[in-house]
N, C-alpha and C positions, 0 to 999 in steps of 0.2 A: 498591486500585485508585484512583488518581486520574481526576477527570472531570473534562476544561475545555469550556468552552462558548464560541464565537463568535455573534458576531450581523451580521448584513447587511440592511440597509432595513428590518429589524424590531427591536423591545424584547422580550423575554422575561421574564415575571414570573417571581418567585422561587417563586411557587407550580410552575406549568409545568419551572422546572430541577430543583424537588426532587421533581415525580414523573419527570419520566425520569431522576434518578440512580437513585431508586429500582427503577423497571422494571433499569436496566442493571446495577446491584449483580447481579440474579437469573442473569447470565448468570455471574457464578462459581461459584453451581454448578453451571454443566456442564463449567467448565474455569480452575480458579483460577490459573492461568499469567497471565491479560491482567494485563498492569502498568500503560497508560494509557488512555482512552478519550477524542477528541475528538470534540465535536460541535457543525457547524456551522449554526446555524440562518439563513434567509433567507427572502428574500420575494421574489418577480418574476411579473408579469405575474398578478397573482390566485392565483396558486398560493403555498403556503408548501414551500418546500423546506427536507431535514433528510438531510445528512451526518454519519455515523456512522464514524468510522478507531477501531478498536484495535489496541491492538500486544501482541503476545504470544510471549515469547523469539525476538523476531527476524523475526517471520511477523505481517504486517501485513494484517488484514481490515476489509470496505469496504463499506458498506449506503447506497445513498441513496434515497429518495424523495420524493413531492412531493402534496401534496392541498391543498385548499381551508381543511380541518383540521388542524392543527399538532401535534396528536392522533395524528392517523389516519397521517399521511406517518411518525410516530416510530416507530410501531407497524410499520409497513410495513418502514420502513429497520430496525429492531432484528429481526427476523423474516430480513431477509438476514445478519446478524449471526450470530443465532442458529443457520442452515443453514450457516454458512461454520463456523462453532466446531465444531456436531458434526461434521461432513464431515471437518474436522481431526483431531479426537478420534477416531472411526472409524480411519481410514488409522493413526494412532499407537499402536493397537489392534492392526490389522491385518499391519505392516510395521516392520522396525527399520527404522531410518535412521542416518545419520552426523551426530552433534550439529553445530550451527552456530553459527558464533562469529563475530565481528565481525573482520577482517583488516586490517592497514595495508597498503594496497597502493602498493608506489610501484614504478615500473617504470624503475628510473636513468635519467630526461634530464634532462640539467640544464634548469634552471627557466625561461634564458634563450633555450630556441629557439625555443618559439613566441610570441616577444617582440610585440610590437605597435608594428609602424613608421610607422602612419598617423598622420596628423594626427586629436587628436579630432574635428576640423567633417566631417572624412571618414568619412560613415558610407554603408553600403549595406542592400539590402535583404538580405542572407544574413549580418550583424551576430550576433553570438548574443547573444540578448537576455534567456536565463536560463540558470543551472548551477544542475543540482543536484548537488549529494552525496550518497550513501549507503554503507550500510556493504557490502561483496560478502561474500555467506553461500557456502561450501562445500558443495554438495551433487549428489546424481546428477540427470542429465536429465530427471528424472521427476518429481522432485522441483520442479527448478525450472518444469515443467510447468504443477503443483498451484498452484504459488505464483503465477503470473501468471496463471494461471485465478479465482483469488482476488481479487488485484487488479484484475482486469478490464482489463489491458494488452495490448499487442499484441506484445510483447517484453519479453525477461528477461533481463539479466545477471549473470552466477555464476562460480564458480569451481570446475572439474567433480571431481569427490572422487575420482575415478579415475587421469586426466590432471595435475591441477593445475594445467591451463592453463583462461585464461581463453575463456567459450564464452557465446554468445547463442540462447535460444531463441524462436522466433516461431510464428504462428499463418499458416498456409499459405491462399491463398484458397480450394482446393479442401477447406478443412475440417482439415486435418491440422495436424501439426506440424513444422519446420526448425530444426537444430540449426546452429550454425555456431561451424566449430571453425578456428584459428589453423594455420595452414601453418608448420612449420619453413624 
């Protein structure tokens, strides 16, 4: 398992990084699949704050928290870690599923239509001003369910193992959930 550490308005002693490798090594045995662990340490407003992302075959879990103790916030944030792992492990237990693999997805347009005809000095506020990329996993609506309950998003992009059409699922204000699937 590799572990990298970031830092923001604070130093972390070498001491402090090699007990929370150590704390985090312990989460393979509940599940030696995690292949990397990032952790981002900061500071703000009196509080120390500590982000926790692992990645594990594909399935990305997410712990953060914050105390006065830099200690106490790790502990906390590996503690959501640790509930996101077994909750995983349980369900893989419990359910088969359809393995998931990373897909090239390109959807034939040529590269030049949504060209950009503005002058750079022309900018607005509706500008995008980040892309992400990721990889789209294959799985049932349930599935992608678990995984953005995981990450703590409000929506989830996938590729439906039934369909093989591309579908979003989101979290409804009245509590539930909304699937949204592509119209032929």
């Amino acid at each position: 398992m590799d572990v990298r550490f970031f830092t923001r308005n604070i130093e972390a002693t070498d001491e402090q990084k090699d007990f929370m490798e150590e704390k985090l090594s312990k989460i393979e045995k509940f599940f030696n699949k995690i292949s990397d662990v990032q952790v981002v340490l900061s500071f703000k407003r009196g509080m120390n704050i500590v982000e926790i992302t692992a990645s594990a075959n594909g399935l990305v879990m997410r712990g953060e928290d914050h105390s006065p103790d830099m200690r106490k916030a790790f502990d906390k944030a590996l503690k959501n870690i640790e509930r996101q792992v077994k909750r995983h492990k349980d369900y893989l237990k419990d359910h088969t599923h359809i393995r998931t693999r990373d897909l090239d997805i390109s959807f034939g347009l040529p590269s030049d239509i949504f060209g950009d005809k503005r002058d750079s000095d022309d900018v607005s506020p509706t500008d995008i001003v980040k892309v992400k990329r990721f990889p789209v996993a294959t799985m049932l609506p349930a599935e992608a369910t678990r995984q953005m309950d995981l990450l703590g998003h409000s929506f989830f992009l996938f590729r439906n193992g039934d369909s093989g059409n591309f579908n979003v699922v989101y979290k409804r204000n009245d509590g539930g959930y909304g699937l949204l699937e592509p119209q032929d």
